[in-house]
TORPA-4810 file (N, C-alpha, C, O; in nm, 3 decimals):
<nodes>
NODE_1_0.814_-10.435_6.154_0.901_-10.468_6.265_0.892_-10.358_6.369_0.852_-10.252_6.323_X
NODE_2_0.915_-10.359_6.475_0.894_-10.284_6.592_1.019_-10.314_6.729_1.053_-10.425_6.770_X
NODE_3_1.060_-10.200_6.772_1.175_-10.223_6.877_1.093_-10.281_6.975_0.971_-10.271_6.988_X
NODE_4_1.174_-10.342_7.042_1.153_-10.405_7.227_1.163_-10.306_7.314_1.250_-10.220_7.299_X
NODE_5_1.107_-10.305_7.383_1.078_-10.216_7.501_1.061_-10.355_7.637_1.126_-10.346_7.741_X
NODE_6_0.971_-10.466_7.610_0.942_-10.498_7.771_0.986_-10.612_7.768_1.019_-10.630_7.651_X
NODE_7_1.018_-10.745_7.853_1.018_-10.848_7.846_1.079_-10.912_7.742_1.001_-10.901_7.647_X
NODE_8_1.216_-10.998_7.693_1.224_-11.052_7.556_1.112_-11.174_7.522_1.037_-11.197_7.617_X
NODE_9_1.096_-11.238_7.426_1.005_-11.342_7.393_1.108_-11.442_7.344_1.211_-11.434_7.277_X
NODE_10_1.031_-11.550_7.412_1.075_-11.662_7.360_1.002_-11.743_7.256_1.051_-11.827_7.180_X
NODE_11_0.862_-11.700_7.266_0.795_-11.813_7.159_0.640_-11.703_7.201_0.588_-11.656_7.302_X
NODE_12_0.607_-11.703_7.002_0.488_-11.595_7.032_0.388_-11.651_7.148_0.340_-11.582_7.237_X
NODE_13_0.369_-11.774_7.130_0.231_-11.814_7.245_0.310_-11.849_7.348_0.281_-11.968_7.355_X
NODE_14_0.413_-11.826_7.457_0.459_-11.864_7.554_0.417_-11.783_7.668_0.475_-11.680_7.702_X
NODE_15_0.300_-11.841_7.734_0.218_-11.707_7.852_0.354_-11.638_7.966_0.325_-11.562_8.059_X
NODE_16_0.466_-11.673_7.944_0.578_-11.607_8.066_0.608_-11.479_8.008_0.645_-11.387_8.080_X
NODE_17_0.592_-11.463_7.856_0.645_-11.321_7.780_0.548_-11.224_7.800_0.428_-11.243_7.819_X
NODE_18_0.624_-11.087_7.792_0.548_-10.953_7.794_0.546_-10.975_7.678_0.447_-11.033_7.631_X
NODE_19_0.650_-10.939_7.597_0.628_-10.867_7.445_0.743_-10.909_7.347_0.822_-11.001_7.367_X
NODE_20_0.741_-10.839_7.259_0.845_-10.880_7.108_0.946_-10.770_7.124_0.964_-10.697_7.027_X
NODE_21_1.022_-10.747_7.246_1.098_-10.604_7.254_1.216_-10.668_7.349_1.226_-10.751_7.440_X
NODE_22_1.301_-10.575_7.271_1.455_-10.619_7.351_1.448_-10.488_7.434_1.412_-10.382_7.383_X
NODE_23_1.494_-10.501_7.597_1.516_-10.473_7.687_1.641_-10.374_7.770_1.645_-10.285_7.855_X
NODE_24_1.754_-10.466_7.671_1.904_-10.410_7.736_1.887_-10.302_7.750_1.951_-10.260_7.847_X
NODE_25_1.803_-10.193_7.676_1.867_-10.084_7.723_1.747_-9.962_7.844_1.725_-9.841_7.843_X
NODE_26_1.700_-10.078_7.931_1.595_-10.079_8.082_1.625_-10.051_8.128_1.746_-10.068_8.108_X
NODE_27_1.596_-9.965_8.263_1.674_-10.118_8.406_1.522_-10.175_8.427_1.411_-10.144_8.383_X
NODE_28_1.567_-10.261_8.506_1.470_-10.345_8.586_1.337_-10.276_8.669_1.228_-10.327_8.695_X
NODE_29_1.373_-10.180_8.691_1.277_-10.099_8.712_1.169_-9.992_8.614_1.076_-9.912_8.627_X
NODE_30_1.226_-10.032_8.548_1.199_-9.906_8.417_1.046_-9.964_8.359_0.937_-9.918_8.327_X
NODE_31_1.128_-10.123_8.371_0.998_-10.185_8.269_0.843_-10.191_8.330_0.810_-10.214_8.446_X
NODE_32_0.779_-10.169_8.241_0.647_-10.165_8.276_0.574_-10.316_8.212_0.537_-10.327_8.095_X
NODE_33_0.565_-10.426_8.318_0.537_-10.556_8.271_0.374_-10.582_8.194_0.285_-10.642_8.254_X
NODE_34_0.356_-10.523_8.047_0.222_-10.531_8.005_0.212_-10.637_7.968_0.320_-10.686_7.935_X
NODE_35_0.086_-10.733_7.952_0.142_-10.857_7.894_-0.010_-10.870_7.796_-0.125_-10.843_7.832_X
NODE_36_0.038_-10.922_7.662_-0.098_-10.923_7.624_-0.081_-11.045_7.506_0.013_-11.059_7.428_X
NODE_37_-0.213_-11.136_7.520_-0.224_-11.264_7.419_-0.319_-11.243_7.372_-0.405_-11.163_7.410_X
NODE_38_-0.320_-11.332_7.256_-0.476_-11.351_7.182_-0.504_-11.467_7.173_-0.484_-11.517_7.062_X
NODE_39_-0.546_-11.536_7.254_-0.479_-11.679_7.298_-0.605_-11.763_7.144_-0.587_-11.863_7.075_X
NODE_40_-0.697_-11.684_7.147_-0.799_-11.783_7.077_-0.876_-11.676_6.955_-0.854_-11.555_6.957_X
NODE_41_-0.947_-11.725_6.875_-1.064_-11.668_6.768_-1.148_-11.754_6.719_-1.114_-11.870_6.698_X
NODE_42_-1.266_-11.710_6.694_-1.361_-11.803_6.705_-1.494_-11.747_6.635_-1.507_-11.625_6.636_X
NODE_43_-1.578_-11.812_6.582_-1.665_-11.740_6.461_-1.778_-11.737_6.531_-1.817_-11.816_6.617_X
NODE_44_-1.833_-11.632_6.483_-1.994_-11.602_6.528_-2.073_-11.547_6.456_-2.029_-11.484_6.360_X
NODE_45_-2.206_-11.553_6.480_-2.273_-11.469_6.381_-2.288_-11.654_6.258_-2.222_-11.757_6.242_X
NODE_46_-2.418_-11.593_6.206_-2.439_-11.701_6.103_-2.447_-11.696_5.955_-2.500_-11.598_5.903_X
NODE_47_-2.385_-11.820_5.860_-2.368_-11.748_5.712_-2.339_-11.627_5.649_-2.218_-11.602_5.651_X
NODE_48_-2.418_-11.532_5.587_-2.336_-11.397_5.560_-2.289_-11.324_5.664_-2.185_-11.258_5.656_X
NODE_49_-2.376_-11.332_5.789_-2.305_-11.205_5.866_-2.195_-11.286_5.994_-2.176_-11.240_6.107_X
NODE_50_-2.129_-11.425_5.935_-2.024_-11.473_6.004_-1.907_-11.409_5.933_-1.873_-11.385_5.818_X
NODE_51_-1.837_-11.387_6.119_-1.747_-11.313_6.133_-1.658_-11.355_6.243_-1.710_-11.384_6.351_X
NODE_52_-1.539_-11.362_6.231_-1.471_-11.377_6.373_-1.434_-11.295_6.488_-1.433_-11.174_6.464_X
NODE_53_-1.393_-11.342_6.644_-1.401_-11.271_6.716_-1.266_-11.300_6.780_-1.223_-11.416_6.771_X
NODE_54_-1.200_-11.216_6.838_-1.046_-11.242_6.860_-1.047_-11.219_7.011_-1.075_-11.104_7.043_X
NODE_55_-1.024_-11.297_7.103_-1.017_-11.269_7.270_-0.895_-11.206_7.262_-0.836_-11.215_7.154_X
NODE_56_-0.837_-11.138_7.362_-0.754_-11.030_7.376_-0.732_-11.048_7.541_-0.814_-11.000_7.619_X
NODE_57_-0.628_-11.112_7.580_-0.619_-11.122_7.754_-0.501_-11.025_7.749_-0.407_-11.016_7.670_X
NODE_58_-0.543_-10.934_7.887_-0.451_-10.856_7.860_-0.379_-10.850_8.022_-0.475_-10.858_8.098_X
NODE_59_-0.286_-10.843_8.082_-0.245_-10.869_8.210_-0.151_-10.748_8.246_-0.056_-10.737_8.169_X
NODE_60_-0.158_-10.642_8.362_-0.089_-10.574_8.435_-0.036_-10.614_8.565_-0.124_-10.592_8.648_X
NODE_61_0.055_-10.657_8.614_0.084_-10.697_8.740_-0.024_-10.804_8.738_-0.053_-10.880_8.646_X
NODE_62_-0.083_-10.791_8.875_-0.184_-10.888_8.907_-0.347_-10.857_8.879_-0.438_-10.922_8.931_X
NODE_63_-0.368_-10.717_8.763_-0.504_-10.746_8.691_-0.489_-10.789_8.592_-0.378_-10.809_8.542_X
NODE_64_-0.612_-10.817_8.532_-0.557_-10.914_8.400_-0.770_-10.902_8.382_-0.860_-10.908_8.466_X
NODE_65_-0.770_-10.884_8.246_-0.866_-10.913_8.202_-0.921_-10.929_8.023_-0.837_-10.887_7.944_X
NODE_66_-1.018_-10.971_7.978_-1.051_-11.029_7.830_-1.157_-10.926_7.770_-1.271_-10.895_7.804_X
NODE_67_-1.068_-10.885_7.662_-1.186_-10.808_7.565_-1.164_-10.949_7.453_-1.083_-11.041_7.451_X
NODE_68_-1.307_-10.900_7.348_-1.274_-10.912_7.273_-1.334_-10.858_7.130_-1.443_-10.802_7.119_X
NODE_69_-1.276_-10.875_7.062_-1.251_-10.755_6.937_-1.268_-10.842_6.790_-1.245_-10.960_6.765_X
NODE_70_-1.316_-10.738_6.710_-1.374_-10.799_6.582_-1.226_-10.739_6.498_-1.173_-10.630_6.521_X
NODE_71_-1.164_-10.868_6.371_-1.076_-10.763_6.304_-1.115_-10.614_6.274_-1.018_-10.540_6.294_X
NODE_72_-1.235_-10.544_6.229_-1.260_-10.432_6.184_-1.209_-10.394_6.308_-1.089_-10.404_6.284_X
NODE_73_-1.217_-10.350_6.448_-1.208_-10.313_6.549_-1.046_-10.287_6.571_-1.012_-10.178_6.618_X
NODE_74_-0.967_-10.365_6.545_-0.802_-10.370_6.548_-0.809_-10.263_6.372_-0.727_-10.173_6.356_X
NODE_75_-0.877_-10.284_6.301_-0.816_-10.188_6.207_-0.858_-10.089_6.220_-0.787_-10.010_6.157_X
NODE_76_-0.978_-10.016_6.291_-0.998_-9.886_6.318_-0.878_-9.844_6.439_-0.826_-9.733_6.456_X
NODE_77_-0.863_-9.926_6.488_-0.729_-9.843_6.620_-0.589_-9.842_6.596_-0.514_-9.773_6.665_X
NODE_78_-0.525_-9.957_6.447_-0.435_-9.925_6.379_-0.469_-9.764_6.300_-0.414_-9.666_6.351_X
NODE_79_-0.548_-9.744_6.193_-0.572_-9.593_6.159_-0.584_-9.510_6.220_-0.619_-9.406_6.166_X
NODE_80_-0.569_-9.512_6.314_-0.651_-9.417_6.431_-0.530_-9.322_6.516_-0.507_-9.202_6.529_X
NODE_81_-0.457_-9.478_6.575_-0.304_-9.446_6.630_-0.191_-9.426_6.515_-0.086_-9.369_6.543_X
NODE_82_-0.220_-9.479_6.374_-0.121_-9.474_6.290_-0.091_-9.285_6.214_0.005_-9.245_6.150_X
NODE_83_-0.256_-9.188_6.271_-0.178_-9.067_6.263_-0.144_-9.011_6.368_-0.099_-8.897_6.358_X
NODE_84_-0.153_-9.070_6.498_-0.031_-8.962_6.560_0.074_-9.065_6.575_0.166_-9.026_6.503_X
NODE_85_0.097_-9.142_6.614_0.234_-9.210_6.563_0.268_-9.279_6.454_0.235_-9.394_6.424_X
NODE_86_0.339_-9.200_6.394_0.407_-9.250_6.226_0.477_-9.374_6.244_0.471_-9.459_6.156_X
NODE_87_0.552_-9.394_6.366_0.586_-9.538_6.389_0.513_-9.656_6.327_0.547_-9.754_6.260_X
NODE_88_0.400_-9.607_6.375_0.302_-9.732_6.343_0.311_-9.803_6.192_0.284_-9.917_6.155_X
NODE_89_0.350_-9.709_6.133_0.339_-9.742_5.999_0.432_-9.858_5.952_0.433_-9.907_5.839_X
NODE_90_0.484_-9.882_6.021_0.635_-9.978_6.033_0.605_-10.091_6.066_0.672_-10.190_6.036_X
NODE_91_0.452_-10.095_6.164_0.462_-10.232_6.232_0.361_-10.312_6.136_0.276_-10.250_6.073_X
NODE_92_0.371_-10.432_6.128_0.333_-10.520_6.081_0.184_-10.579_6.121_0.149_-10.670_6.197_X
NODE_93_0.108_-10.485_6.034_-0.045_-10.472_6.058_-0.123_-10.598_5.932_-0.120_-10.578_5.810_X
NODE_94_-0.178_-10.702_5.985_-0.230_-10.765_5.907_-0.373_-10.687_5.787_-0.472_-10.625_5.825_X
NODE_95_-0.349_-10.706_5.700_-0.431_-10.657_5.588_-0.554_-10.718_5.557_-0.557_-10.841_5.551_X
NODE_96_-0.682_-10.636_5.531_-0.805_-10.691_5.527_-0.810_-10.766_5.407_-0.776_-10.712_5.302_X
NODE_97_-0.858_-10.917_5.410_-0.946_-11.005_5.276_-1.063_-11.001_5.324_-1.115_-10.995_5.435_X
NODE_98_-1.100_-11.008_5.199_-1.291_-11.051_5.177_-1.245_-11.159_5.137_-1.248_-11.227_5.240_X
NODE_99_-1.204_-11.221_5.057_-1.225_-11.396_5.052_-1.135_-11.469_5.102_-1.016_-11.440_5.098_X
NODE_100_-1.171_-11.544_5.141_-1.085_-11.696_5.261_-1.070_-11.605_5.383_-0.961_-11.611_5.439_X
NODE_101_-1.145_-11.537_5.423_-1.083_-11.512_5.573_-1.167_-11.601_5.670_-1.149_-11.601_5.792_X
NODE_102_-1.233_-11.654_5.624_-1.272_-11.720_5.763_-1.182_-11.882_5.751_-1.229_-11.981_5.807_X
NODE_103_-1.052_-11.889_5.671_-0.989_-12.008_5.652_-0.885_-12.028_5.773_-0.793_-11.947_5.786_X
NODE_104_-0.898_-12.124_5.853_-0.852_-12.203_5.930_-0.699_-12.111_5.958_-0.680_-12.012_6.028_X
NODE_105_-0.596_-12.198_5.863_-0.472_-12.123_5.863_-0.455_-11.941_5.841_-0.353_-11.877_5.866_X
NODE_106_-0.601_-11.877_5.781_-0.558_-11.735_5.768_-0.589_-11.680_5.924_-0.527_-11.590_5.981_X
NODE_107_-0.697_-11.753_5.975_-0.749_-11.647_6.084_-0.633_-11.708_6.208_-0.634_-11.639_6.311_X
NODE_108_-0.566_-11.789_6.210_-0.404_-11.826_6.282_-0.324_-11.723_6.273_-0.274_-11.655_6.362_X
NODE_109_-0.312_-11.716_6.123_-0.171_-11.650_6.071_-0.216_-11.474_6.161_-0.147_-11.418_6.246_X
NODE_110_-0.345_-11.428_6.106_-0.419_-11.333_6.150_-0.429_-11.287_6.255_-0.431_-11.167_6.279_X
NODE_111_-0.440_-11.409_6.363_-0.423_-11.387_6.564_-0.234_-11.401_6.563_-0.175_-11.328_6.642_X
NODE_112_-0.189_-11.452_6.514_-0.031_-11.424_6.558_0.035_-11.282_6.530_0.136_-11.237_6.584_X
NODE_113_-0.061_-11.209_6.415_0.017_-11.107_6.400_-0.028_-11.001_6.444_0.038_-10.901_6.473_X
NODE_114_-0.174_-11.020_6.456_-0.238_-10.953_6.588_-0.198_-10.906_6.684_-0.192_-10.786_6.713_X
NODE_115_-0.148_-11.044_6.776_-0.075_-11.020_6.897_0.029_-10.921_6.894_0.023_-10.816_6.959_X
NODE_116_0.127_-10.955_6.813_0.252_-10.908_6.759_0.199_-10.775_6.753_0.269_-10.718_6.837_X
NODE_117_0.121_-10.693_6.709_0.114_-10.527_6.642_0.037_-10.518_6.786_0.082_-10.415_6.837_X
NODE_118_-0.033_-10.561_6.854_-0.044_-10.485_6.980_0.046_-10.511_7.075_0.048_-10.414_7.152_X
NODE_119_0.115_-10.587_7.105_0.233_-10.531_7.154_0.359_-10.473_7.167_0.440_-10.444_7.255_X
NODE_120_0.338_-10.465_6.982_0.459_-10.354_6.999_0.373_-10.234_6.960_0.449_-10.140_6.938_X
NODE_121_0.245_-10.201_6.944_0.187_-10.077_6.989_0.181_-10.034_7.173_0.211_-9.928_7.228_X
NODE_122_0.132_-10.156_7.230_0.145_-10.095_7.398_0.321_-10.077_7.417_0.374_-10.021_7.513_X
NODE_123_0.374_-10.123_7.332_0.562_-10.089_7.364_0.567_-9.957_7.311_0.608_-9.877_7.396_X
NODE_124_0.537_-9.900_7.188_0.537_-9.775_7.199_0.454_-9.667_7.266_0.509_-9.557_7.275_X
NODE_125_0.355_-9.678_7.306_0.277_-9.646_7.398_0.342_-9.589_7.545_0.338_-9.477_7.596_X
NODE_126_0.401_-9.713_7.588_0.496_-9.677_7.741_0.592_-9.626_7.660_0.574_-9.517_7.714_X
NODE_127_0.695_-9.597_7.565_0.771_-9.494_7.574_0.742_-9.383_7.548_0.829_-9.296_7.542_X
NODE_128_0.584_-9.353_7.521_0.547_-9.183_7.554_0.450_-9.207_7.614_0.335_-9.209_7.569_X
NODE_129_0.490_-9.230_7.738_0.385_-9.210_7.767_0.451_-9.224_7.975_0.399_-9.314_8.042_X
NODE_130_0.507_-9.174_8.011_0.586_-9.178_8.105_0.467_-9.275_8.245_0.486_-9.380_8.305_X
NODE_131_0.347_-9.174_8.249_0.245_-9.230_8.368_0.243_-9.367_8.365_0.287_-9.432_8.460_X
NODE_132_0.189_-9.428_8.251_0.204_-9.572_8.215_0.305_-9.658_8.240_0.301_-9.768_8.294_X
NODE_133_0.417_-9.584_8.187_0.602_-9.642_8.259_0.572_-9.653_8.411_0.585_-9.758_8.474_X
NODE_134_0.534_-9.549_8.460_0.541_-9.529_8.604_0.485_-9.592_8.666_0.539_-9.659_8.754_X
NODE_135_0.356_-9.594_8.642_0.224_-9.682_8.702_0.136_-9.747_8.628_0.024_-9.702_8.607_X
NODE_136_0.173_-9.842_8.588_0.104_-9.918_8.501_-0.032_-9.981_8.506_-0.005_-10.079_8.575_X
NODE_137_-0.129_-9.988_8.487_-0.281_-9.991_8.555_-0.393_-9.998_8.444_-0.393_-9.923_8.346_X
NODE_138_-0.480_-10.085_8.465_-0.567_-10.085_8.395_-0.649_-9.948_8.294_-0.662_-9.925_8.173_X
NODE_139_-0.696_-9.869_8.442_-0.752_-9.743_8.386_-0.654_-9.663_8.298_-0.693_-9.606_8.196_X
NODE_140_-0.498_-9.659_8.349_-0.417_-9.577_8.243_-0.434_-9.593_8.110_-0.458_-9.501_8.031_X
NODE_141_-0.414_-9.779_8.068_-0.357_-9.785_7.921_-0.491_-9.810_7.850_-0.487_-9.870_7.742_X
NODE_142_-0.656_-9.754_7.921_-0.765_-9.799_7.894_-0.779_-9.614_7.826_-0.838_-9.579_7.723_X
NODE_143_-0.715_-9.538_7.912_-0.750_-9.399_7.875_-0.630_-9.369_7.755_-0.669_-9.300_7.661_X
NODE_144_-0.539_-9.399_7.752_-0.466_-9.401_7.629_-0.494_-9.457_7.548_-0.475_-9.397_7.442_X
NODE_145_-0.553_-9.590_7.535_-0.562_-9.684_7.447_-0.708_-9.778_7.487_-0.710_-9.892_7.534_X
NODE_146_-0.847_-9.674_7.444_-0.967_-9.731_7.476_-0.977_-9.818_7.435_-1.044_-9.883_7.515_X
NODE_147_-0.945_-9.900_7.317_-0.950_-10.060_7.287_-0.934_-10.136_7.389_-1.012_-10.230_7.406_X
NODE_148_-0.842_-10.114_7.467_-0.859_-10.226_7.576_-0.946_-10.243_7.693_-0.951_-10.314_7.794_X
NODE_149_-1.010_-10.149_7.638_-1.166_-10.134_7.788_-1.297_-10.227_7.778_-1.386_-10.219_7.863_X
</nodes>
């Protein structure tokens, strides 16, 4: 589980939400509107070396652009950020299978919770991270957080 920081949510796939973070205690100015989906995943690569690929739209004000990322890729930047913020350890990081992951309902369950742990990682992120609060921008949360480059 992870506090709110931006935007409340109404529904994980609802494109109007920033994030999974309660707000009240903002102002309106404070918030830094990050917005990020995983709207889709999709397999590539053939027989043994199929693997899925997770799009990642990620939106600041009016840039907005698509990585996309292999699960190994989200679990090297969970370990990575999980030692300097111990927080991390809290949030709800989907766990690697070797068998059935390429099953229909796992790689779903897999992009919902996805979404979910990166945005309440970019929520903890803007609260240390003041520049980002301030000026929110592609290059910032790309130099804090090279995954999204």
């Amino acid at each position: 589980m992870c506090r709110q920081l931006a935007e409340p949510q109404t529904s994980d796939d609802d494109l109007s939400i920033t994030s999974d973070y309660d707000t009240s205690s903002m102002s309106v100015s404070a918030r830094a509107l990050i917005n990020i989906w995983i709207p889709s995943a999709f397999l590539r690569g053939k027989s043994s070396d199929a693997h899925h690929v997770y799009q990642v739209y990620v939106r600041i004000r009016d840039e907005e652009w698509n990585i996309y990322r292999r699960y190994a890729q989200f679990y090297e930047l969970h370990s990575s950020v999980k030692k300097v913020h111990v927080a991390v350890n809290s949030f709800d990081f989907p766990p690697k299978k070797a068998l059935g992951n390429k099953d229909t309902k796992f790689v779903e369950e897999r992009r919902r919770r996805l979404q979910h742990y990166l945005r309440c990682l970019v929520n903890l992120i803007l609260q240390n991270t003041p520049e980002l609060t301030a000026s929110p921008c592609k290059e910032t949360l790309t130099k804090k957080l090279p995954f999204f480059g």
